[in-house]
C-alpha positions in Angstrom: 17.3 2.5 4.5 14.9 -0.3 3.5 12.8 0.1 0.8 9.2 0.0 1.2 6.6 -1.0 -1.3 3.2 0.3 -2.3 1.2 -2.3 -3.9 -2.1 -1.6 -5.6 -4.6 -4.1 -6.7 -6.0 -2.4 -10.3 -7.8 -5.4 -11.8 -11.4 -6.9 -10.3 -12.2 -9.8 -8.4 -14.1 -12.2 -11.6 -12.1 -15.0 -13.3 -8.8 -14.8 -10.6 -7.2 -18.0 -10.7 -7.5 -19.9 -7.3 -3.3 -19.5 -6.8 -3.4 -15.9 -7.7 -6.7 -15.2 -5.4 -4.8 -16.6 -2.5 -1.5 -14.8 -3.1 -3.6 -11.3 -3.1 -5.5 -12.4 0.1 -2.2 -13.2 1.9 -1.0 -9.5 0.7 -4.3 -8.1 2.0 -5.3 -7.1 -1.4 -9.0 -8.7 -2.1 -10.8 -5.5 -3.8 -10.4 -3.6 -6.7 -8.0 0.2 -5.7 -7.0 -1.7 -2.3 -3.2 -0.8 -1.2 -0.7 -2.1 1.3 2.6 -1.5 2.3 5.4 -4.2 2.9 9.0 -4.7 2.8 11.0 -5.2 -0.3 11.8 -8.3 0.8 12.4 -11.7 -1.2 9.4 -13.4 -0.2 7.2 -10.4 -1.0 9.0 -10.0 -4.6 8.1 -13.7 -4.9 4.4 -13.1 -3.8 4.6 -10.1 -6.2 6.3 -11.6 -9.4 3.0 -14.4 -9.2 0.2 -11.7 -8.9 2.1 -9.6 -11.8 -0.6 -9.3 -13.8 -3.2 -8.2 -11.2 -1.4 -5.6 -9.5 1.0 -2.4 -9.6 3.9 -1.6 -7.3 6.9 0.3 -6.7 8.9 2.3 -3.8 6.4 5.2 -1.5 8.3 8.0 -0.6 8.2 10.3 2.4 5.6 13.0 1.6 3.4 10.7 -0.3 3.2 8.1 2.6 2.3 11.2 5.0 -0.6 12.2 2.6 -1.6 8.7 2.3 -1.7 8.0 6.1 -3.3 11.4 6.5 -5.7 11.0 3.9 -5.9 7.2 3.5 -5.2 5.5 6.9 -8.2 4.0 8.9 -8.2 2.3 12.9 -10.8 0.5 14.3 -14.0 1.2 13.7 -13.5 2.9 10.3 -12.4 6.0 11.9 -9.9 8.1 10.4 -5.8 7.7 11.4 -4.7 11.2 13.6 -2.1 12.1 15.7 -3.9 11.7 18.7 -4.8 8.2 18.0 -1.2 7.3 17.4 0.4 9.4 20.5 -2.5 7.3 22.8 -1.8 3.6 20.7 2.1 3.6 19.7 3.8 6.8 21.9 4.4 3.8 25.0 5.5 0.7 23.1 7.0 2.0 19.8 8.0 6.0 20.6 6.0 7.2 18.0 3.6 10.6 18.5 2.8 12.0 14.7 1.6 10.9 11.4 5.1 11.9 10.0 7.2 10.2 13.0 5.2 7.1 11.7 6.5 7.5 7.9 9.8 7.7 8.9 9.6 4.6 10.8 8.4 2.6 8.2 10.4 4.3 5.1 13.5 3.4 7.4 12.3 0.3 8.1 11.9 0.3 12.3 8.3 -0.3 12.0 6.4 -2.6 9.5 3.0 -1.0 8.5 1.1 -4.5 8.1 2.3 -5.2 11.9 0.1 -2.5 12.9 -3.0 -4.4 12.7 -2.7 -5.3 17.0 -2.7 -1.3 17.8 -5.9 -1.4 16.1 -5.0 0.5 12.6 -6.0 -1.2 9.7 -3.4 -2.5 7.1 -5.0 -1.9 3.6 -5.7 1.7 2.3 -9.1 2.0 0.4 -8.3 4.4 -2.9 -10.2 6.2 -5.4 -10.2 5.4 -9.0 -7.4 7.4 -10.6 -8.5 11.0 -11.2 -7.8 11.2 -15.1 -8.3 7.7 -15.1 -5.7 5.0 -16.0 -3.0 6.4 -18.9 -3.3 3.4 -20.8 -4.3 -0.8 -20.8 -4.8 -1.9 -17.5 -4.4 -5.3 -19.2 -0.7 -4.7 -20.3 2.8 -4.3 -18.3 4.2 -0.7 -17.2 7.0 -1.1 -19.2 4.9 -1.8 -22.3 2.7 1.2 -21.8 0.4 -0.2 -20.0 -0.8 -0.3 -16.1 0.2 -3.5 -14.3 3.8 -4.7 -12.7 6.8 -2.9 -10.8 7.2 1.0 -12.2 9.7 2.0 -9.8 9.5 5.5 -8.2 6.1 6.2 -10.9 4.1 4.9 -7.9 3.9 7.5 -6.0 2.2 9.3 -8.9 -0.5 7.1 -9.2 -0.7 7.0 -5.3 -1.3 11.2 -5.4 -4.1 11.2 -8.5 -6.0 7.7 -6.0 -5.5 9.3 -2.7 
């Protein structure tokens, strides 16, 4: 089982060095409470290690990737993601039919989300601001108390209080 990463972009847009600007547009991150899903892959690590100080990340589990595609997940057209859309789009090629057939594909690996994009469902999530707002600094490290870098398994908590 591959591990999958949710990355969130919690810091603006103004004063973003030109290197770092560029590494969030090639992760699909160019607003403020946008999040993707890749691979925990070594060029991805790389990519995230340089935008460290822009962004949080960590492993998605199962039912927090169901309520995010439920919730969260948009096609073409800004429409919402629903079974139907997927049993029409992916049932032929990939064998999917359901929302939670989809997370299990991509928590095991068989299906990257961010390859989506040519069945027509978009590959960033729009989020809310945190309900309760940020615990601390969204200036400092997770591991320092603050907001920003890997935190593990913690993700999915922040992913639940921004869905």
């Amino acid at each position: 089982m591959s591990k999958v990463y949710a990355i969130i972009r919690i810091r603006g847009t103004v004063g973003v060095p030109y290197d770092i600007e560029y590494t969030l547009r090639l992760l699909r991150l160019v607003r403020k409470y946008h999040c993707s899903l890749y691979p925990a892959i070594p060029s991805i690590i790389g990519m995230l290690e340089v935008v460290k100080d822009w962004v949080t990340w960590g492993e998605i589990d199962y039912p927090t990737l169901v309520e995010l595609l439920r919730k969260r997940g948009r096609v073409v057209g800004n429409k919402p993601l629903t079974d139907e859309f997927i049993k029409k789009r992916l049932s032929t090629k990939l064998g999917i039919n359901t929302i939670e057939e989809l997370a299990k594909a991509i928590i095991e690996g068989k299906v990257l989300y961010h390859k989506l994009e040519e069945y027509g469902i978009k590959p960033v999530f729009r989020l809310h601001p945190p309900k309760k707002g940020f615990k601390d600094s969204i200036k400092k490290p997770y591991k320092d108390g603050g907001e920003l870098g890997y935190r593990g398994p913690a993700i999915n908590e922040l992913l639940k209080r921004m869905i």
